[in-house]
TISE-126384 format. One record per atom (N, C-alpha, C): x, y, z; residue in one letter. Coordinates in steps of 0.1 Angstrom, whole numbers, plus 5000, padded with zeros to 4 digits. Layout:
TISE-126384
XYZa;...
//
This chain:
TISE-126384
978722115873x;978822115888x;977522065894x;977221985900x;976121925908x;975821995920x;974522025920x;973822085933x;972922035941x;972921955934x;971421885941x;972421785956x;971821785967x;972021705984x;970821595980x;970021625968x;968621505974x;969321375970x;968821255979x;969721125975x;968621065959x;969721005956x;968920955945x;968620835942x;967020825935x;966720655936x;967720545935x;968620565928x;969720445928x;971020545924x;972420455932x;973420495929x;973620505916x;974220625909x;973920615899x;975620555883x;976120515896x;977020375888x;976220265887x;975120225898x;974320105893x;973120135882x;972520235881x;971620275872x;972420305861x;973620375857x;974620355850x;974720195839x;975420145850x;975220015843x;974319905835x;972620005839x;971419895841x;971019935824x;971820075818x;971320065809x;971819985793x;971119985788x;971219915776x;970319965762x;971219905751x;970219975738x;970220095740x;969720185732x;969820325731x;969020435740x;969520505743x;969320655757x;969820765749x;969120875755x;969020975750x;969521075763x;970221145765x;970321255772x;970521415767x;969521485773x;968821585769x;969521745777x;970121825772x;970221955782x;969622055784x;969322105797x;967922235796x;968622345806x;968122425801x;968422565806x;967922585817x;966322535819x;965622545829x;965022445834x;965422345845x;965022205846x;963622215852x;963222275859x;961922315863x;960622305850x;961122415842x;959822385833x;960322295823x;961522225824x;961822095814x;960621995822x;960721955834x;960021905843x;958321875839x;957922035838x;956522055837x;956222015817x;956822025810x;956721965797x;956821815799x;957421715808x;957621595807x;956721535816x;956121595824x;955321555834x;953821595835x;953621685825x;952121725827x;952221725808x;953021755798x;952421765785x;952821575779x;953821505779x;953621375777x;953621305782x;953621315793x;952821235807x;954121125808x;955021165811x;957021095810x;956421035827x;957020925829x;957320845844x;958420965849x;958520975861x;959521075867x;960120935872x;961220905870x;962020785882x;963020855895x;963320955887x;964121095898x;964121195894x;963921305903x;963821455899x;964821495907x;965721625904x;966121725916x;966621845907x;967421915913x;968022035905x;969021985897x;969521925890x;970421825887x;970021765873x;968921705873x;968821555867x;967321545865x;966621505852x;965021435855x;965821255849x;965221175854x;965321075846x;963621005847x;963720965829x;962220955829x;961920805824x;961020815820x;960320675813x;959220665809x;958820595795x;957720585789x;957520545774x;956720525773x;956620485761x;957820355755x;957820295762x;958820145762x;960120185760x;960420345766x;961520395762x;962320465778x;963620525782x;964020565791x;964720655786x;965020795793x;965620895786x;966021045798x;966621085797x;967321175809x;967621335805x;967021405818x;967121545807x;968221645822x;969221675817x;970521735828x;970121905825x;969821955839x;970222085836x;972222075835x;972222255827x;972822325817x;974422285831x;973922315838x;975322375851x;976022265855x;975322115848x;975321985851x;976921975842x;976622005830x;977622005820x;978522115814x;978922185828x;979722295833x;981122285827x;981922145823x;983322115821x;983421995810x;982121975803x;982121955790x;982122055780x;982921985767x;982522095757x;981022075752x;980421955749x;978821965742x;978222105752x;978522185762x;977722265767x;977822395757x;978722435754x;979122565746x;978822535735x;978322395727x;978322385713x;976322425715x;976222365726x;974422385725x;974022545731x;975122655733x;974622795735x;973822855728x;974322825711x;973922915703x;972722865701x;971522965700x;970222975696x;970022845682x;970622855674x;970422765657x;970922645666x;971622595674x;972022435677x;971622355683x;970822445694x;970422305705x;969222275698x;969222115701x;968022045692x;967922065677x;968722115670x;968622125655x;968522005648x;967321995641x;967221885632x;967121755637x;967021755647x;966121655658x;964921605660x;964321495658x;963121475662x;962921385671x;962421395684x;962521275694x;960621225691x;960521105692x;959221035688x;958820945697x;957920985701x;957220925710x;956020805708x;956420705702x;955220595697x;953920565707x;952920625706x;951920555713x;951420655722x;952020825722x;951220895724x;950521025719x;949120995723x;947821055716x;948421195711x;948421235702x;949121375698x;948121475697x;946821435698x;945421525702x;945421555711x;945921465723x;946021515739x;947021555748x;947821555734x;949421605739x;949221735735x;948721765723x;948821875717x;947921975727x;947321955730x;946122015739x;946922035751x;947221965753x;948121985769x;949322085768x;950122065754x;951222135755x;950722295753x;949622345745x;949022455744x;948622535754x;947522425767x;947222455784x;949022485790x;949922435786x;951222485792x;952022585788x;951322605775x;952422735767x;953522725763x;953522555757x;954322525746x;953922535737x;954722505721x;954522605710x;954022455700x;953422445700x;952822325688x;953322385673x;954022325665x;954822335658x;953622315639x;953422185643x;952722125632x;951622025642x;950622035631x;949321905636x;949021955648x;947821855648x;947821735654x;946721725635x;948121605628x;947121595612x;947921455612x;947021365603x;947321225596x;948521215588x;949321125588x;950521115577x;950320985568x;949720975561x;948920885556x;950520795549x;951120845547x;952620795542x;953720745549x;953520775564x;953820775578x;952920635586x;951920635582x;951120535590x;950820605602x;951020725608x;950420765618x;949820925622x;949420935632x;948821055632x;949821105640x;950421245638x;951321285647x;950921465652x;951821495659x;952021625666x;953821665664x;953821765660x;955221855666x;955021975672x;955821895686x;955722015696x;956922075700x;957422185702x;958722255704x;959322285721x;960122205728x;959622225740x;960722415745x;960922415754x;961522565759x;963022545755x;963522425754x;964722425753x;964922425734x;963922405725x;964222355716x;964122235707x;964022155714x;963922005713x;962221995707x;962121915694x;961121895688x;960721745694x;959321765699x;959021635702x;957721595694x;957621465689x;956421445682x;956021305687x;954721285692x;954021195699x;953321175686x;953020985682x;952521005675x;951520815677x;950320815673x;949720695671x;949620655658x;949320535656x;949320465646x;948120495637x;947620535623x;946220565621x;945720415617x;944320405624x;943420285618x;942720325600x;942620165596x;942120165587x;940820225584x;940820285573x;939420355574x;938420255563x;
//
């Protein structure tokens, strides 16, 4: 059920349409501090915010996170209730950002840094896993230079 009266950047049959290649949509319990993880710990473009809906952008990527009440008359909402499902075995990756200053940031917010900020020398990069409030493992990661 939609709550949100704020209009939004674009009708969203035409932003609907605009997309292409792969999208991710994301569900949170709490869109507010979904918000403050996407906006202050990996530094996400906000393109629209409200009680409803973040749609983001970054990292040469676009991606959308729905509060829970959004998806009130789907089934995916009751399969993501239980504690062990939502986000299980997921890793969303973020290419190209610093996982030192992510990691740092998600810690100043009282998210739970999972693993690193360490080298993956088999990986080719230096990564972070960070665990956001909903569950969702996010790992920001750079490329390591030659030493």
């Amino acid at each position: 059920m939609k709550k949100s009266q704020k209009t939004p950047f674009m009708a969203p049959p035409d932003y609907g349409k605009r997309l292409r290649g792969f999208s991710i949509n994301l569900l949170s319990r709490n869109l507010p501090r979904a918000l403050v993880f996407q906006r202050d710990v990996i530094k996400a473009n906000i393109q629209h915010e409200d009680e409803d809906l973040l749609i983001l952008s970054g990292y040469e990527s676009h991606w959308m996170v729905h509060a829970d009440h959004t998806y009130d008359a789907h089934p995916l909402l009751g399969d993501t209730m239980s504690a062990n499902r939502r986000g299980a075995g997921i890793e969303l990756r973020l290419h190209g950002c610093d996982p030192d200053a992510t990691a740092s940031l998600a810690l100043e917010n009282g998210f739970k840094v999972l693993d690193g900020p360490r080298d993956q020398p088999d990986h080719g990069l230096r990564e972070v896993h960070i665990i956001d409030d909903d569950g969702y493992v996010w790992v920001p990661d750079i490329p390591l230079t030659d030493a």
